[in-house]
MDAnalysis code that builds the backbone (N, CA, C; Angstrom):
import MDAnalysis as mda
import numpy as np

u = mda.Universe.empty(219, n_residues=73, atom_resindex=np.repeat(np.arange(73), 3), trajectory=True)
u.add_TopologyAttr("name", ["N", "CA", "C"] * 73)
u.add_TopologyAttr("resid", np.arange(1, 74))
u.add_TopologyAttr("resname", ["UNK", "UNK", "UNK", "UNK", "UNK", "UNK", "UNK", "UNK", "UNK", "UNK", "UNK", "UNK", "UNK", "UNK", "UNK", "UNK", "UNK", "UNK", "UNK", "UNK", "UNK", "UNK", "UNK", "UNK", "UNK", "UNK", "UNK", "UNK", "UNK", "UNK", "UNK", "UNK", "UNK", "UNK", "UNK", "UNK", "UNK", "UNK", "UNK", "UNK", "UNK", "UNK", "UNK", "UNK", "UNK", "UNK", "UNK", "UNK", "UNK", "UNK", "UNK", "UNK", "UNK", "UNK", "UNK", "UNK", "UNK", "UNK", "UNK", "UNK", "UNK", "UNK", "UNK", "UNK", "UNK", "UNK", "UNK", "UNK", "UNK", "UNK", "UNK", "UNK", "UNK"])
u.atoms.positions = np.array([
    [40.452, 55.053, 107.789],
    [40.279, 54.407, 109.071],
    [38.819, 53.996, 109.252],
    [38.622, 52.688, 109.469],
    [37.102, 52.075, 110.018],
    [36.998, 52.000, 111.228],
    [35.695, 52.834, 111.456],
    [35.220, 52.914, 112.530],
    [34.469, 51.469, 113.022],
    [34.210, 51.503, 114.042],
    [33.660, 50.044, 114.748],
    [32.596, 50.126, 115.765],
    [31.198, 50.036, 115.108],
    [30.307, 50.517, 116.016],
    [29.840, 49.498, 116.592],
    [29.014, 49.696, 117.830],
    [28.207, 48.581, 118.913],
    [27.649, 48.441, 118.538],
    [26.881, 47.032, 118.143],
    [25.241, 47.398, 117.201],
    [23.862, 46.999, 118.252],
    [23.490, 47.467, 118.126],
    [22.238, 47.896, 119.325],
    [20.662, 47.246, 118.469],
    [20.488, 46.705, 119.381],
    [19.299, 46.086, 118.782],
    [18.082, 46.614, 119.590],
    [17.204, 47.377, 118.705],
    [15.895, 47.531, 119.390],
    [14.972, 46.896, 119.156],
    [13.633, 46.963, 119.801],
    [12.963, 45.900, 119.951],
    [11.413, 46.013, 119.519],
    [10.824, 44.770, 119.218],
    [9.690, 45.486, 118.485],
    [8.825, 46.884, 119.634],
    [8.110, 47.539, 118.784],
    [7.302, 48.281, 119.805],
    [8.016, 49.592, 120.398],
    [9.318, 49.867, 119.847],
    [10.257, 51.064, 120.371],
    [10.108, 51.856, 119.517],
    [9.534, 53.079, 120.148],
    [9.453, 54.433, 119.071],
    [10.877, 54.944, 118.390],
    [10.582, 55.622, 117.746],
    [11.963, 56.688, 116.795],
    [12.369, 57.624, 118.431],
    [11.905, 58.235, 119.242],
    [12.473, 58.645, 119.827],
    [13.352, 58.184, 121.204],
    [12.629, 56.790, 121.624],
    [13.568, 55.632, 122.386],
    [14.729, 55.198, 121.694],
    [14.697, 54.937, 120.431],
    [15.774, 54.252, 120.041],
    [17.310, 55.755, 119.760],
    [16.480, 56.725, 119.665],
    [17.522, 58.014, 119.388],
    [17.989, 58.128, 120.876],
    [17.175, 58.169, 121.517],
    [18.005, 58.618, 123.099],
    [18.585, 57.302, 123.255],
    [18.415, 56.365, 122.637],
    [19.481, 55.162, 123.026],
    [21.075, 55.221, 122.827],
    [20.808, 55.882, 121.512],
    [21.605, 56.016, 120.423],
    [22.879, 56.908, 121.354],
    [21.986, 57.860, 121.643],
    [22.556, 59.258, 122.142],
    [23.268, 59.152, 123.545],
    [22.855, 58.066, 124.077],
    [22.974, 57.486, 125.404],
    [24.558, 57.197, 125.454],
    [24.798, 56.135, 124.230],
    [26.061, 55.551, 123.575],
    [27.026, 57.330, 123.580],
    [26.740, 57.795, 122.692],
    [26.995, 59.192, 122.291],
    [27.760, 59.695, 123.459],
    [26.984, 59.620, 124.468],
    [27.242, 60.532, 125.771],
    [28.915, 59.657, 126.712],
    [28.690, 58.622, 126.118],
    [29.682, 57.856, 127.039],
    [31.057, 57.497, 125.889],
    [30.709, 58.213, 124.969],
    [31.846, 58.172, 123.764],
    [32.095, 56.797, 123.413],
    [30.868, 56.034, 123.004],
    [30.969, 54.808, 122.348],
    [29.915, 55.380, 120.694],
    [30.455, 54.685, 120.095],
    [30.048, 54.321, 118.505],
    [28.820, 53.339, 118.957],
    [28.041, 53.570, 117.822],
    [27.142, 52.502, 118.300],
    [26.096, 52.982, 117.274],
    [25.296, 51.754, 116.350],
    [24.255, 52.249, 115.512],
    [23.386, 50.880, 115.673],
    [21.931, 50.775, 115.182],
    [21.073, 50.110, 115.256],
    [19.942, 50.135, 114.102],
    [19.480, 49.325, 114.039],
    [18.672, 49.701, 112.401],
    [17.207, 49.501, 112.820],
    [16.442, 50.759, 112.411],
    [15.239, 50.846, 112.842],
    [14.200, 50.946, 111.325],
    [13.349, 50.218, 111.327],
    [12.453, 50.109, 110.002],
    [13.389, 50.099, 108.936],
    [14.234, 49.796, 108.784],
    [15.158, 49.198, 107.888],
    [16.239, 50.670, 107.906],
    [16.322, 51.619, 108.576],
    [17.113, 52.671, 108.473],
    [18.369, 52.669, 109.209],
    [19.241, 52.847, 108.940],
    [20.464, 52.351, 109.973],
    [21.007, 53.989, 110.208],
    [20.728, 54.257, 111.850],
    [20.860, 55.384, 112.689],
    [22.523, 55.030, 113.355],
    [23.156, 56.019, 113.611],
    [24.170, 55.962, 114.076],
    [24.233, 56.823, 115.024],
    [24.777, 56.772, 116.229],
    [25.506, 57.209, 117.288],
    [26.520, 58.554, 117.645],
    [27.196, 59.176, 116.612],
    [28.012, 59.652, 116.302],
    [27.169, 60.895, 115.288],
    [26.141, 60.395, 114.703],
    [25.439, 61.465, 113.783],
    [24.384, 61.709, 114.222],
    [23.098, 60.768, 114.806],
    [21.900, 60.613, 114.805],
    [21.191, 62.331, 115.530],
    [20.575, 62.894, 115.046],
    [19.494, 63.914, 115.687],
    [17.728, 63.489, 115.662],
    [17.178, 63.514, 116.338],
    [15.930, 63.463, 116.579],
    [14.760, 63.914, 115.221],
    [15.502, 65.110, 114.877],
    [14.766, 65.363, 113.563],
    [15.231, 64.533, 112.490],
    [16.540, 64.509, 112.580],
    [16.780, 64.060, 111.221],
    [16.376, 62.461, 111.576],
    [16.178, 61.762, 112.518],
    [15.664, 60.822, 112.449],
    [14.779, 60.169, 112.214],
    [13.371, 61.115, 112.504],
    [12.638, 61.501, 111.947],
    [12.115, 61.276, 110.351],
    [12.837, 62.591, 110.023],
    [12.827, 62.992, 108.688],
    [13.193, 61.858, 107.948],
    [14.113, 60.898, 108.391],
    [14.492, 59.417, 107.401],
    [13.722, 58.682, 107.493],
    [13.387, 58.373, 108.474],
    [12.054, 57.008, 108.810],
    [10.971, 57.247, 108.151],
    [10.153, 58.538, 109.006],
    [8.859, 58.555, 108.462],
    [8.103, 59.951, 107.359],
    [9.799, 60.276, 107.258],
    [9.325, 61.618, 106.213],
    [9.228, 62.890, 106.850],
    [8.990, 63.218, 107.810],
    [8.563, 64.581, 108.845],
    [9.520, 64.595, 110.037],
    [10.065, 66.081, 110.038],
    [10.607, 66.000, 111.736],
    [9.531, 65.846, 113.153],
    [10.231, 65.635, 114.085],
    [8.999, 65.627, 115.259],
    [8.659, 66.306, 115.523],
    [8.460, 67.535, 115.513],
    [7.595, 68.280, 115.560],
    [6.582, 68.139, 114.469],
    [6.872, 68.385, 113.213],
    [5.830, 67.867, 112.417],
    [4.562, 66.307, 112.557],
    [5.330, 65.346, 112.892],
    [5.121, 64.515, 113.558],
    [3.898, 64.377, 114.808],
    [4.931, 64.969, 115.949],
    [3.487, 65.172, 116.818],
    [2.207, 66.066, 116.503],
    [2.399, 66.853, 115.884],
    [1.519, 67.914, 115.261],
    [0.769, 66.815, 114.544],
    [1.237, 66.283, 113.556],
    [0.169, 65.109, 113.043],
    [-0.591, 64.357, 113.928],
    [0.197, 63.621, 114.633],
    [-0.185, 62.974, 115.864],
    [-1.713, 63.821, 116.602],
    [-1.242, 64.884, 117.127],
    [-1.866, 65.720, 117.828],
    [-3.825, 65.828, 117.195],
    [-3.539, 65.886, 115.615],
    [-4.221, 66.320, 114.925],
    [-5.922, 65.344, 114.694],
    [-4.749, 64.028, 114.710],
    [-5.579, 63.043, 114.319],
    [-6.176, 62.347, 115.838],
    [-5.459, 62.725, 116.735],
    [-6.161, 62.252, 118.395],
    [-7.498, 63.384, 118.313],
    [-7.161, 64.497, 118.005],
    [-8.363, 65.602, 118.467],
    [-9.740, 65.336, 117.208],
])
């Protein structure tokens, strides 16, 4: 059976964690729905914050902001 997702387009300038609560947004209202971010195609039905993360830019967010954190101070 094929599933049939909404495809969601984000926009330049939208972080990994806007486009996951987008994602998740879909999620919440029991729609399918995926969108492709830096060439990674996130889905609706699977997507977590870390593991979203972890695909895009290599690190979960926590690791992430910790980097972040690191290089502001």
């Amino acid at each position: 059976m094929s599933k049939d997702y909404i495809k969601v387009n984000f926009s330049p300038g939208d972080t990994i964690d806007k486009a996951v609560n987008l994602l998740l947004k879909h999620k919440e209202k029991g729609q399918l729905a995926c969108g492709k971010f830096n060439g990674v195609t996130l889905y609706s039905d699977t997507v977590t914050m870390d593991g979203a993360h972890k695909e895009i830019i290599g690190k979960t967010k926590v690791e992430f902001d910790d980097y972040i954190e690191s290089v502001r101070s």
